[in-house]
C-alpha positions as CSV (number, residue, x, y, z in Angstrom):
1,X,-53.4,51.9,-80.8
2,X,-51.1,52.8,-78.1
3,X,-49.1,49.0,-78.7
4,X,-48.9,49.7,-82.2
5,X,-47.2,52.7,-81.3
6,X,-44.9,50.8,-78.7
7,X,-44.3,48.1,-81.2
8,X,-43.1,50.4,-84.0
9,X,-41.0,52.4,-81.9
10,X,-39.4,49.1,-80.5
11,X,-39.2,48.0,-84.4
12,X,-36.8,51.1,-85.3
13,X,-35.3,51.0,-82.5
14,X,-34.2,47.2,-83.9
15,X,-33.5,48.9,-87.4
16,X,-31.0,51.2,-85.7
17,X,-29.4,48.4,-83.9
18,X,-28.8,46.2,-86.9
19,X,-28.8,47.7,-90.2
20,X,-25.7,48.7,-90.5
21,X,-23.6,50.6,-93.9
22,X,-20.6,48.2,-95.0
23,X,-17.7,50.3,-96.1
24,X,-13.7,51.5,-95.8
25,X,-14.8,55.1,-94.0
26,X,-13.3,55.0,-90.5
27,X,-16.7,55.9,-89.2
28,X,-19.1,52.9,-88.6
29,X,-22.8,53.5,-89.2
30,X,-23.3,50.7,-86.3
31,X,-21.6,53.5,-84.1
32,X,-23.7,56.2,-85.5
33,X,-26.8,54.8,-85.5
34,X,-26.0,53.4,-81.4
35,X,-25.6,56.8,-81.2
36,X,-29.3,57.9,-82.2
37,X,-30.9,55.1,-81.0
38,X,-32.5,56.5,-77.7
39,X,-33.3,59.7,-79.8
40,X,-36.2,57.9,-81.7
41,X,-39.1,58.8,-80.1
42,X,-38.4,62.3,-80.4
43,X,-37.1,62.3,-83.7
44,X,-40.7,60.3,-84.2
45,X,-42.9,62.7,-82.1
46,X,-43.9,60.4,-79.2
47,X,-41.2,62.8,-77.0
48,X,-41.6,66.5,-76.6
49,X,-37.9,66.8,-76.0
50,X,-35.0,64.5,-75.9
51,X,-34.0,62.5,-73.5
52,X,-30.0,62.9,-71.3
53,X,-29.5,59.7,-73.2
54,X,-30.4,61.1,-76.5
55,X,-28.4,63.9,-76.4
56,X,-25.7,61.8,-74.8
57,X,-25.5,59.9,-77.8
58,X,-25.5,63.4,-80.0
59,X,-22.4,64.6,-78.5
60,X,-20.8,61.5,-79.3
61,X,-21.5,62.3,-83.3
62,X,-19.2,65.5,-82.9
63,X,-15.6,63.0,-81.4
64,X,-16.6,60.3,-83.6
65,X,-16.5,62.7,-87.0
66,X,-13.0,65.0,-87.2
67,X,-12.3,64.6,-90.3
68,X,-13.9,65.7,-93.5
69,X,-14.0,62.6,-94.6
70,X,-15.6,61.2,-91.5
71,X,-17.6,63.7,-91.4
72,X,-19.1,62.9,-95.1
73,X,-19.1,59.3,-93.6
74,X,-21.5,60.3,-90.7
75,X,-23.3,62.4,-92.6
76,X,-24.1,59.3,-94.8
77,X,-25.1,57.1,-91.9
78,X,-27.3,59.4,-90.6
79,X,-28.7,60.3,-93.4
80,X,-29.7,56.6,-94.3
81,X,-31.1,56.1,-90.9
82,X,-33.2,58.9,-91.2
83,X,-34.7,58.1,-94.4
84,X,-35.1,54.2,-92.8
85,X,-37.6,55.8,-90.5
86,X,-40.6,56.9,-92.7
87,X,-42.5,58.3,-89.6
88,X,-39.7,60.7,-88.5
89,X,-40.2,64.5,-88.2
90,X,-37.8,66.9,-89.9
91,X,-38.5,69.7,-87.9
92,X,-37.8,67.9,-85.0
93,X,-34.6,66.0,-86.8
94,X,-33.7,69.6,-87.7
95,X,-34.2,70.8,-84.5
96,X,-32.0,67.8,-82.0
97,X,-28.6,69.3,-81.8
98,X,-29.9,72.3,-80.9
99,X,-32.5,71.0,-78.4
100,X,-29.2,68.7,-77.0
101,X,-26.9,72.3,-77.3
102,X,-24.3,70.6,-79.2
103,X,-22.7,71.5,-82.3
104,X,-22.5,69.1,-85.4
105,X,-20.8,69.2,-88.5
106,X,-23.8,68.4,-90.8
107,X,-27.7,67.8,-90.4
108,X,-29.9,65.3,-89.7
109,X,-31.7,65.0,-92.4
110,X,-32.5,62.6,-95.1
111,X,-32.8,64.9,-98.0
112,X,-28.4,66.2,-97.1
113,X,-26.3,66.4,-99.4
114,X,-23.4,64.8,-97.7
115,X,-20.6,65.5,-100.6
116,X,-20.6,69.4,-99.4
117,X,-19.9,68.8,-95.5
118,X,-16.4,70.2,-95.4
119,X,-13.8,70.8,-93.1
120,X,-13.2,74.6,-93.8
121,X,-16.7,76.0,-93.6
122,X,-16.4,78.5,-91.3
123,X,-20.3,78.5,-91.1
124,X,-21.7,75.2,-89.8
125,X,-24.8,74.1,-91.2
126,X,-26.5,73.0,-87.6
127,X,-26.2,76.8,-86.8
128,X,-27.6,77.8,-89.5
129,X,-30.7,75.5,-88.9
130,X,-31.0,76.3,-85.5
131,X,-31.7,80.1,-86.7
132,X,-34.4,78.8,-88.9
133,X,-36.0,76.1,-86.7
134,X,-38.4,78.7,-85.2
135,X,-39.4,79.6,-88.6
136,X,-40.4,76.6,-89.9
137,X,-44.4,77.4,-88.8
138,X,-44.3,80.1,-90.8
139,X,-42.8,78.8,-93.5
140,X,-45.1,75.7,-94.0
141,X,-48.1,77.7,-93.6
142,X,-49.1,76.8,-90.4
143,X,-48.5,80.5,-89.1
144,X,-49.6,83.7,-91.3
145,X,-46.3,86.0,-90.0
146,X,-43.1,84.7,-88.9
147,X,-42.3,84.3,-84.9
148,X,-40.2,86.6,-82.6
149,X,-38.4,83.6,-82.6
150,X,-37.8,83.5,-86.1
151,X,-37.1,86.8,-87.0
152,X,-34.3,86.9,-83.8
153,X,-32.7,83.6,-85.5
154,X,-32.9,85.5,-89.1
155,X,-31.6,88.5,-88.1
156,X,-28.4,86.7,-87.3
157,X,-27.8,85.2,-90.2
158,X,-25.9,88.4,-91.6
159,X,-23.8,88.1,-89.1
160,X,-22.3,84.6,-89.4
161,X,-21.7,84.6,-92.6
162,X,-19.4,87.5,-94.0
163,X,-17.0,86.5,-96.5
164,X,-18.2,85.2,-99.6
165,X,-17.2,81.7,-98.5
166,X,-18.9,82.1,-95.4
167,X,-22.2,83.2,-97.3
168,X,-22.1,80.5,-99.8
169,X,-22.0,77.9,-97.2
170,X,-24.9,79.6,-95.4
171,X,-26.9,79.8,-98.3
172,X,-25.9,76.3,-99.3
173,X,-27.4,75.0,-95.9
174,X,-30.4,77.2,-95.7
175,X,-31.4,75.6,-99.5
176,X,-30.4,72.1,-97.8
177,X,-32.6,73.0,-94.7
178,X,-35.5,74.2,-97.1
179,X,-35.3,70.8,-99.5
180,X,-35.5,69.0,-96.2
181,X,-39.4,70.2,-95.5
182,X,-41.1,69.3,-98.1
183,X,-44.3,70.9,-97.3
184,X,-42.4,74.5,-97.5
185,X,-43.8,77.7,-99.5
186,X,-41.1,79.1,-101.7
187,X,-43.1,82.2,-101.4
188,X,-42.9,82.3,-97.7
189,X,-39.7,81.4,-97.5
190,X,-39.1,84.3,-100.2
191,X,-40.6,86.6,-98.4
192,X,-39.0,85.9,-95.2
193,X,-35.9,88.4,-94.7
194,X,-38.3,91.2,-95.8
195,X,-41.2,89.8,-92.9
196,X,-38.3,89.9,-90.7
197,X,-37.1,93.1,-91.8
198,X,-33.6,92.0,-92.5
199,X,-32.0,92.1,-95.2
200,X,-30.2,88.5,-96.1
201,X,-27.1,88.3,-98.7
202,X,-28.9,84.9,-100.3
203,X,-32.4,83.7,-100.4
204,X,-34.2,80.9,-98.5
205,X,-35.0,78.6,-101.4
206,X,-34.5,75.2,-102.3
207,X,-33.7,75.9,-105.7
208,X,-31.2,78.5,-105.6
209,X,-27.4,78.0,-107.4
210,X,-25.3,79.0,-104.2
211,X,-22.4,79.2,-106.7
212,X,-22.9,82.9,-107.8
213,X,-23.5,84.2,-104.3
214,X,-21.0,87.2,-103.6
């Protein structure tokens, strides 16, 4: 059993190496996916926590992506090699820059929608996930109230986002965040803010229009 595991790490880890995204965008996905490559077992669940080489590699996603457009390029690559890897954990995905303490530009996730990483945002979408990530017990039904944890992280979500702008993007990542867990309760995740006893300018839902948040 314990091969198998070795040999499907060592398997990824090959898929990383050499599947790489053919394109114009100044961002490789060779680079990007070098990049993640010593973050699999943790991404996978065979690592409580990342490794210094893991989160080396993180912090190298943030130089290689200034742009929007490299940023949407990134976002791309990583999203591809995320959804290469069927055995990978979104919470834990979700969770990596944070774990690492460096700031991204966009998620890693397979379900992102790449097209709305801009440059403007004002409210990045890996903080908004990183308020959430304690929540996500609750909000798959493995935990019957939300956290400490969870309710600290909600309760700052007021604060980021201010402007309209600001809470559209916040909304528009916490609806990216909750599409990404696909074993989510909308009802919990409705409920949340109240749980918390916060009150939140947009829903956590997967199926809101972040459009007519004012």
């Amino acid at each position: 059993m314990m091969k198998g595991a070795v040999v499907s790490v060592f398997v990824m880890l090959a898929m990383f190496q050499f599947m790489v995204k053919q394109g114009d965008a100044a961002v490789s996905c060779d680079r990007v996916r070098s990049s993640l490559v010593n973050c699999v077992p943790f991404l996978t669940g065979t690592q409580a926590l990342p490794t210094s080489a893991c989160c080396i590699g993180v912090s190298t996603l943030q130089t290689i992506a200034a742009t929007p457009a490299d940023k949407q390029a990134a976002c791309n690559c990583v999203k591809d090699t995320a959804a290469s890897m069927p055995s990978i954990r979104e919470d834990a995905a979700a969770s990596l820059p944070t774990k690492c303490n460096v700031q991204i530009n966009f998620p890693i996730s397979r379900n992102t929608d790449c097209k709305n990483i801009q440059e403007q945002a004002a409210v990045s979408c890996i903080q908004v996930r990183s308020l959430l990530v304690g929540c996500i017990p609750y909000l798959t039904g493995n935990q019957a109230v939300p956290s400490v944890e969870c309710c600290g992280g909600v309760s700052r979500l007021p604060t980021i986002a201010v402007t309209t702008e600001d809470k559209q993007a916040a909304c528009n990542c916490a609806r990216d965040t909750a599409a990404s867990m696909p074993t989510i309760k909308e009802d919990a995740a409705a409920a949340l803010p109240a749980k918390c006893n916060v009150q939140v300018s947009f829903p956590i839902s997967k199926n809101i229009d972040c459009s007519k948040i004012q």
